[in-house]
C-alpha positions in Angstrom: 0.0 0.0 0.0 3.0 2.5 0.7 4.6 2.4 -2.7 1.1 3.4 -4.4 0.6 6.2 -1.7 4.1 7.5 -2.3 3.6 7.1 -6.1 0.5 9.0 -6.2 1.3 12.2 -4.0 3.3 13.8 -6.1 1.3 13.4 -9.3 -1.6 14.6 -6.4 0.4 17.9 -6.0 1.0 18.5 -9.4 -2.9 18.3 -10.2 -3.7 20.8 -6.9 -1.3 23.2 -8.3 -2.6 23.4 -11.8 -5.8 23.4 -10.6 -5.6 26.7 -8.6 -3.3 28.0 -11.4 -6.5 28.0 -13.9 -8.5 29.8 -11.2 -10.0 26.4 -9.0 -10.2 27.2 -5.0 -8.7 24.8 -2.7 -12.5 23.7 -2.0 -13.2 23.1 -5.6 -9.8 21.6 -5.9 -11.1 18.9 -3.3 -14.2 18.4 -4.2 -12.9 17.5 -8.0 -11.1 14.9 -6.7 -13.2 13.4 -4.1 -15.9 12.8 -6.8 -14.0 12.1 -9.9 -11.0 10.5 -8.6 -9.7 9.6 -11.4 -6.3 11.3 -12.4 -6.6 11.2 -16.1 -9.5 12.8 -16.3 -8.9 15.3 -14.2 -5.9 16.3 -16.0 -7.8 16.4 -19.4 -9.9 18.5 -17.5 -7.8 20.9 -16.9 -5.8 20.6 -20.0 -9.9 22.0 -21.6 -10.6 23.8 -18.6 -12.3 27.5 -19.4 -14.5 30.3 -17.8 -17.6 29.4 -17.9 -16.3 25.6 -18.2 -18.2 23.3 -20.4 -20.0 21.2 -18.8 -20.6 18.6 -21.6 -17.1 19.0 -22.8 -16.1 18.1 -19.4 -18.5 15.2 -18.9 -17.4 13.3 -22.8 -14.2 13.4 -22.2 -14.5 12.0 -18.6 -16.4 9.5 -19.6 -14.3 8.8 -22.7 -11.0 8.3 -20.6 -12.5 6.4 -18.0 -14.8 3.7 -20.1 -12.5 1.1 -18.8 -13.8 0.9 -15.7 -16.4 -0.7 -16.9 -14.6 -3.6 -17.6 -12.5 -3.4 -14.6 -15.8 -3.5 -12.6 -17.2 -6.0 -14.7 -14.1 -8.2 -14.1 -13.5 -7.5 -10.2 -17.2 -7.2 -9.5 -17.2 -11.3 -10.1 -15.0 -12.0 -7.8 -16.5 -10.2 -4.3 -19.2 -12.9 -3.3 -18.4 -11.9 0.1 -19.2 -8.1 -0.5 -23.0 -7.0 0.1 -24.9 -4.6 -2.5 -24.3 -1.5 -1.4 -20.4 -2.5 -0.2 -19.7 -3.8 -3.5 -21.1 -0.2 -5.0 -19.0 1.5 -2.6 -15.9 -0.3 -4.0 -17.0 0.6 -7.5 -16.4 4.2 -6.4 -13.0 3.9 -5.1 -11.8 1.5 -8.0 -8.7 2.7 -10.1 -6.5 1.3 -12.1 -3.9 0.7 -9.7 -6.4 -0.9 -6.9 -8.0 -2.9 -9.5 -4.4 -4.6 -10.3 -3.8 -5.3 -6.5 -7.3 -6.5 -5.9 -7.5 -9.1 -8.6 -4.0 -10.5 -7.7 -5.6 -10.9 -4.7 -8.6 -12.7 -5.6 -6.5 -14.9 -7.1 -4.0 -15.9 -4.3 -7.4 -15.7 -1.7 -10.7 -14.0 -0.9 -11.4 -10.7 -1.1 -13.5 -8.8 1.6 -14.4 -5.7 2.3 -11.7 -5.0 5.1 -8.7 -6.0 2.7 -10.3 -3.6 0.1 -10.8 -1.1 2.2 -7.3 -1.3 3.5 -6.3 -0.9 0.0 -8.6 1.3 -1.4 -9.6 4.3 1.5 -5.7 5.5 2.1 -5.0 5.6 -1.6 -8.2 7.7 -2.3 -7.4 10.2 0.7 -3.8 10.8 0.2 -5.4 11.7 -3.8 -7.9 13.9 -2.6 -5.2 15.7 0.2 -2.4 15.9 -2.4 -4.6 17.4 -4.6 -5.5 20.3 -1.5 -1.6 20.9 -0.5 -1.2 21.4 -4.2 -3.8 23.8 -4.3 -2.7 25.9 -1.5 0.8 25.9 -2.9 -0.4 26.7 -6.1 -2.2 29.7 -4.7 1.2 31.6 -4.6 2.8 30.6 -7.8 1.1 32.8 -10.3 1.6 32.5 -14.0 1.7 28.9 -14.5 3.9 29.8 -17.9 6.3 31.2 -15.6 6.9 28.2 -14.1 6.8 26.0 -17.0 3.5 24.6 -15.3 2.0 24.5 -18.8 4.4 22.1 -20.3 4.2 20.1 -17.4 0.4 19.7 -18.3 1.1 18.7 -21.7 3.7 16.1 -20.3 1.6 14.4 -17.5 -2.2 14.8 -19.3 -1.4 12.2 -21.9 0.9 10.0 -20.0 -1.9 9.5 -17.3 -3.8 8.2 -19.3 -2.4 5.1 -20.2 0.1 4.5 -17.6 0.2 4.2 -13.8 1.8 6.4 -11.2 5.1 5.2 -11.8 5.1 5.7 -15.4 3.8 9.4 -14.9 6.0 9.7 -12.1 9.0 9.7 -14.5 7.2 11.7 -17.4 7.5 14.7 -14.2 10.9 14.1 -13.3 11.2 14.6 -17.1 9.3 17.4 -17.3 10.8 19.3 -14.1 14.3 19.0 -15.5 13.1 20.2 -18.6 11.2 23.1 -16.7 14.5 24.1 -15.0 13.3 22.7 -11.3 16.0 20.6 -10.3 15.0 20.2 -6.8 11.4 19.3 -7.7 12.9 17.1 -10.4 15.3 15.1 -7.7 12.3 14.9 -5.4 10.3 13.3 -7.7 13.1 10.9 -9.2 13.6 9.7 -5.3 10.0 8.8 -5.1 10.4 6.5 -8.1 13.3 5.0 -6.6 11.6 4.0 -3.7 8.4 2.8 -5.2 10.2 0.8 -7.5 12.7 -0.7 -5.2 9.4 -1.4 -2.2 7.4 -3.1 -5.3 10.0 -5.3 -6.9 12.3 -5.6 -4.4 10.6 -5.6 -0.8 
């Protein structure tokens, strides 16, 4: 569970800062991702994000990105006999890509109940949803995202979280930060990857 929390901060920071960059308070900020909670989307969100937004813009391209939960829930769904109704919805909420991975390994090697899940599931969707508010109230005081090569950071991450996990988009910001010119964000973010590889493959 530690590697994917560590994994997903950053990318979590990133997002809150952008956010309040194109004009999102720290309440909207949370609110975003306590109800989509899904980093892909949000990111193509912002990527399209204007004043008034569009809502239907918005909603297509959420629902584009994110059509393969569908068939994650579809698959995982089969496997929680010991989940009731409105637990097994519940789980459906919190499902991403990166849960849905652990949670089928883990219906294979033994049953899967609600407490494992939630185990899983509840500290990866919180440390999302409070990334996403420290970035926001950092973000507050860094202006002109172009300044800061924010912009190009968006066009980095955007497409690379949507096909790829936190590690993978992890990299794409170390990437992007040395290209940006912020070496200490950029080494901060290369450690992070270091240790979620090395707790994942190597224990």
């Amino acid at each position: 569970m530690a590697p994917l929390i560590v994994a997903v901060m950053p990318i979590g920071l990133v997002f809150g800062a952008v956010a309040a960059t194109k004009g999102l308070s720290s309440l909207e900020v949370v609110m975003m991702s306590a109800l989509v909670f899904a980093g892909g989307s949000q990111f193509v969100a912002l990527d399209i994000w204007t004043h008034p937004a569009s809502w239907a813009a918005l909603g297509f391209s959420a629902l584009l990105v994110n059509i393969r939960h569908l068939l994650m829930s579809a698959s995982i769904g089969t496997k929680m006999p010991a989940f009731s109704g409105p637990a097994r919805y519940a789980a459906m909420l919190l499902l991403a890509d990166e849960i849905w991975a652990m949670a089928e390994v883990r219906a294979g090697e033994s049953r899967l109940t609600p407490a494992w899940y939630a185990g899983l599931a509840v500290p990866f969707y919180l440390a999302w949803v409070l990334a996403g508010l420290a970035g926001s109230l950092a973000g507050a005081f860094l202006g002109d995202p172009k300044a800061l090569g924010l912009d190009f950071l968006m066009a980095v991450i955007a497409p690379t979280a949507l096909v790829t996990g936190p590690a993978e988009t992890l990299a794409a910001l170390a990437t992007a930060l040395v290209a940006t010119r912020l070496p200490l964000l950029a080494a901060v973010a290369a450690g992070v990857i270091v240790v979620a590889v090395a707790r994942v493959f190597v224990g």
